[in-house]
C-alpha angles and dihedrals in degrees: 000000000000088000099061096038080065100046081051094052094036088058094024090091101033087052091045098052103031074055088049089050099038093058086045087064099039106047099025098052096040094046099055083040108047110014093078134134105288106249108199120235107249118251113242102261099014123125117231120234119207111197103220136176116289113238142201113263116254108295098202129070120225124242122239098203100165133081091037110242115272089030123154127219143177104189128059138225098067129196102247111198147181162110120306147149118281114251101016128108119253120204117196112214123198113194092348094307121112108255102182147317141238137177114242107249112179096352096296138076141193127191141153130264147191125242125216117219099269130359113021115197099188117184138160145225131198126221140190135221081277096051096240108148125226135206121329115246130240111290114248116183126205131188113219120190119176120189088193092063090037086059093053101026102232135098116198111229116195111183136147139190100236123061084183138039134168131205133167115269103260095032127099109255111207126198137188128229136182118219132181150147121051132066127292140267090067117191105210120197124205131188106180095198096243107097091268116141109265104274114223118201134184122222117174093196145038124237125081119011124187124190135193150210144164112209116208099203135042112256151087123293145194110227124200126195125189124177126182132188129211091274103060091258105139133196134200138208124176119193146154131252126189120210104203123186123266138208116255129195082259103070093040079053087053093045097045091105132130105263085231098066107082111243101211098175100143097057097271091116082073083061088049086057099051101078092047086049092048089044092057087048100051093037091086089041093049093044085051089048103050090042089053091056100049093055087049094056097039097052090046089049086047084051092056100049083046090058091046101053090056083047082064 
């Protein structure tokens, strides 16, 4: 009885703690691991939306430093310049309608424009990545007289309402235009800013145009749009198109796991290794240790009774 009262207190505090260390292992690790927030898996073919802060609009106007304000031309398009903010999109407006778009490199920007017949005023307006406009710019106003479309009495106009769209790499991306003015059948030229041929497209009346175009890489490109009517009298329209990433059946095939199975992809599953590691190591020491302390108590118990016994 004695004997195994002393087996139980010799392994009581090894088991105890190998078990303490054990459950650390187990439950800490797995729960930082594993417990976090559900992400779905994306959708082949789906777009992925990220919620961010909201943010105030550009505080600061662009500067439209060429033409010089009052100057006088006969041929259009014309080469519109300034001073902007890096990384934001500048729309360039004539007579209140929107003319072009280009995004700011280097706190500048260039970019073509049409003329109206007369008296151009031409302004611009910065945006951000949440379309929010800024400040409008200083005000430069140009004269443009064309013998060529007082001859034939038209003048082609080519606007849109959007200096920028977006559409998923791989996806057409459409986008409408407004032309009038001239005479049909109208030769349109447009070169996409991605390396792509020149594409050439017919239109026999004015009115709405849509175009069309399917990136095959995500970016940010330059668009150019030329049309020409059956007299020679050109138009020209400059904007921006953003080519974003999409979801393909791949990645729903490498997503497809249990929640429950820890997806350490970023290196942390070397931190879910440390403590069973650390355990192995300590189980000898704190074997040591627990069966130390037993001797020692036994032989001071041992001692006592000793002492006892002579008392008597």
């Amino acid at each position: 009885m004695i004997r195994n009262l002393r087996k139980s207190a010799l392994w009581g505090l090894p088991t105890l703690v190998g078990a303490y260390l054990l459950a650390l292992f187990v439950f800490v690790p797995t729960t930082s691991a594993i417990n976090q927030i559900p992400t779905p898996d994306p959708i082949p073919g789906s777009y992925g939306l990220a919620a961010t802060k909201t943010q105030d609009p550009p505080t600061v106007a662009p500067t439209i430093t060429t033409p010089g304000n009052g100057a006088s031309f006969g041929n259009s398009p014309i080469t519109i310049s300034g001073i902007c903010s890096t990384g934001l999109l500048v729309q360039i407006y004539n007579n209140g309608v929107m003319v072009g778009s280009v995004m700011c490199t280097n706190s500048s920007f260039s970019m073509q424009a049409s003329l109206f017949a007369g008296t151009n005023e031409f302004t611009a307006i910065m945006y951000d990545d949440l379309e929010q406009p800024g400040p409008t710019s200083n005000i430069v106003t140009v004269n443009y007289a064309d013998s060529n479309i007082t001859a034939f009495g038209q003048l082609i106009t080519l606007t849109s309402s959007y200096g920028r769209r977006s559409a998923a790499a791989n996806s057409e991306l459409t986008w409408p235009l407004q032309l009038t003015g001239g005479m049909g059948p109208y030769a349109f030229s447009l070169a996409w800013g991605d390396g792509s041929s020149t594409e050439l497209k017919s239109q026999s009346l004015a009115g709405l145009v849509t175009i069309a175009h399917t990136y095959k890489k995500a970016g940010i490109y330059q668009v150019n749009v030329k049309v020409t009517d059956v007299n020679g009298v050109s138009a020209f329209l400059q904007v921006v198109a953003v080519a974003s990433g999409k979801v393909d059946g791949n990645a729903q095939a490498t997503n497809t796991t249990d929640e429950t199975t820890c997806k350490c992809t970023d290196g942390s599953w070397v931190w879910a290794w440390i403590p069973a590691v650390v355990a192995f190591l300590m189980l000898p020491l704190t074997y040591w240790l627990g069966r130390r302390s037993q001797l020692v108590t036994l032989h001071n118990k041992m001692l006592k009774e000793r002492d006892g016994y002579k008392d008597e």
